[in-house]
N, C-alpha and C positions, 0 to 999 in steps of 0.2 A: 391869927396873930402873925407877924408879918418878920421873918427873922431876918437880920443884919449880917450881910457876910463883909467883911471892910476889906480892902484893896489890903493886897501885900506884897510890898516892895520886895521884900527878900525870898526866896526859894523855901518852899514848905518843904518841912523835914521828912514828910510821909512819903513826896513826889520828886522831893527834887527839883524841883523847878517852878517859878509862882504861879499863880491861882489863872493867869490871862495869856499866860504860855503854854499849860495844860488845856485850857479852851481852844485854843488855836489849833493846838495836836490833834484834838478830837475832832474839830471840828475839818480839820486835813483828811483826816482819817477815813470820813463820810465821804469827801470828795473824790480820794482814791477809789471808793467804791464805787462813785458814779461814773466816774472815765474807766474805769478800770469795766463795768460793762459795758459801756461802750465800745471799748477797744475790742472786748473779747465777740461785740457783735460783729465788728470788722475783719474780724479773724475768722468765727466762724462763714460769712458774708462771701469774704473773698475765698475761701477751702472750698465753700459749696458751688462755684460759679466756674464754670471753666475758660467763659471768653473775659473776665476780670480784667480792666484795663491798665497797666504800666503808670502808675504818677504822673512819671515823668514824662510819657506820651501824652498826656490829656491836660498837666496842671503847668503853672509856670517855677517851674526849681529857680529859677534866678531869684524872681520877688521870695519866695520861699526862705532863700540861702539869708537876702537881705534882714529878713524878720528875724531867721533865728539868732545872725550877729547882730542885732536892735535889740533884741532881749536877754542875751548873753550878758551886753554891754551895762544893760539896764538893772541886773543883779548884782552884777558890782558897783554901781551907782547907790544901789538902796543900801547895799552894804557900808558904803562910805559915810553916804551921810548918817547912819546909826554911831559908825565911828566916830565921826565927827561930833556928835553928842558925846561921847564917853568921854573927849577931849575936851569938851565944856566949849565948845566954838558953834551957837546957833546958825553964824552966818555963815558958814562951811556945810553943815547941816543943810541950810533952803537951798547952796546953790547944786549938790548931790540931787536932794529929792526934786529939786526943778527938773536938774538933768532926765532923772527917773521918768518923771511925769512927760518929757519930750519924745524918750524913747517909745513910750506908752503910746502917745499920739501919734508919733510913725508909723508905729505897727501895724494900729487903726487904717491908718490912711491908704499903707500896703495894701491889706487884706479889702480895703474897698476898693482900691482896682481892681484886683485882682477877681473881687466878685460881679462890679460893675464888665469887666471882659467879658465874665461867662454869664451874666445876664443876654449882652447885647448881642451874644448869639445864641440865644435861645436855650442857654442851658439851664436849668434851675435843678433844685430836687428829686422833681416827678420824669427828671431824665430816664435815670438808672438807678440799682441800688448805688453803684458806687458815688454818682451823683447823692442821693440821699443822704449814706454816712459823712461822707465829706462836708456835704452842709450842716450836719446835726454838731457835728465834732467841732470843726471848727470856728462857727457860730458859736458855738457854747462858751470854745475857747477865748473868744472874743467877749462874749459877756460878762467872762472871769477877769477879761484886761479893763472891761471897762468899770466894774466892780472895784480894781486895785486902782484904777485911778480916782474914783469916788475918794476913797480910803485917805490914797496919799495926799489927793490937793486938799483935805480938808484939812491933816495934818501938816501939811506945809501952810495954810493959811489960817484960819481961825483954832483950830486945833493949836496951834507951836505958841498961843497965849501961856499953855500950862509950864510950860519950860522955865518961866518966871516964877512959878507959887511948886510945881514940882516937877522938882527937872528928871527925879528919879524913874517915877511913874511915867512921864513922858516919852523917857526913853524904851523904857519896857514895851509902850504905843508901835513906838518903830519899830522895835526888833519883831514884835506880833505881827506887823504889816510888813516887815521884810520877810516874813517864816513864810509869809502867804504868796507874794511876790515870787517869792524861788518856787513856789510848788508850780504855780503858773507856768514859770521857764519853767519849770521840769516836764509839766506835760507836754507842752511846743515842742521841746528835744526829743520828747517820742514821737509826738505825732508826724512830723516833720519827714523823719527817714521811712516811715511805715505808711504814709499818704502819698509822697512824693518821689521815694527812691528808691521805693519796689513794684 
């Protein structure tokens, strides 16, 4: 027998907060664990190695610096257009998550020069370990950008139909895809100084 759990617009009294914002948490939760060992292989990685190479000697900081103000930029962009819902203004809304959704595509496009570089001289994974981590981590990182933009273009496009029949709900949609969005930048902000600036 198949039980009925119904959407709930307003914050359950047990949690605090609705039923698709507790999902999110949890499901955040998991992903800290997954970066988080990864990070600690990086750690461990680089303590055990003594010729360990400099970021900054081997990666490009500049494209680097670019990304992390593109994603910076892009957390306040997702943040907006949520506002801009609470404001009752959809067309203030698509042009935030558009912005969003550009910065998303820059980032992409950064990070494949910057991998297209170190392809064409011969660099891949099976370089080094620090080659390795670098590609596990930031790769990964890349599949969680490409992930939020799945997310948000649906929700700037066939998705923002709901705004019309429930706007309430809809906007809970954003704020769950903005919770996810920030964790995103939040990894970049680690990985960034800890791949690149040491």
């Amino acid at each position: 027998m198949a039980v009925h759990i119904p959407y709930i617009d307003k914050p359950n009294p047990v949690t605090g907060v609705t039923n698709a914002k507790l999902g999110v948490w949890l499901f955040l939760a998991s992903e800290v664990m997954l970066f988080g060992a990864l990070f600690s292989a990086l750690i461990t990685l680089r303590m055990g190695v003594s010729d360990w190479p400099h970021g900054y000697d081997v990666l490009n900081v500049p494209l680097a610096t670019l990304n992390t103000v593109v994603l910076i930029f892009s957390s306040v962009t997702v943040v907006m257009s949520w506002a801009a819902l609470k404001m009752n203004n959809l067309k203030q809304f698509k042009t935030y998550m558009g912005l969003t959704l550009l910065m998303s595509f820059i980032f992409l496009g950064v990070k494949a020069v910057e991998y297209g570089t170190k392809f064409s001289h011969g660099i891949s994974p099976a370089t080094s370990n620090f080659y390795a981590i670098y590609f596990v981590i930031t790769g990964l990182h890349g599949l969680h950008i490409l992930g939020g933009i799945i997310v948000n273009g649906y929700l700037l496009g066939p998705g923002s139909k709901m705004w019309q029949s429930e706007p309430e709900r809809f906007t809970g949609r954003i704020e769950c895809a903005g919770l996810y969005w920030h964790f995103v930048d939040l990894v970049w902000i680690f990985l960034f100084p800890i791949l690149y600036l040491l």
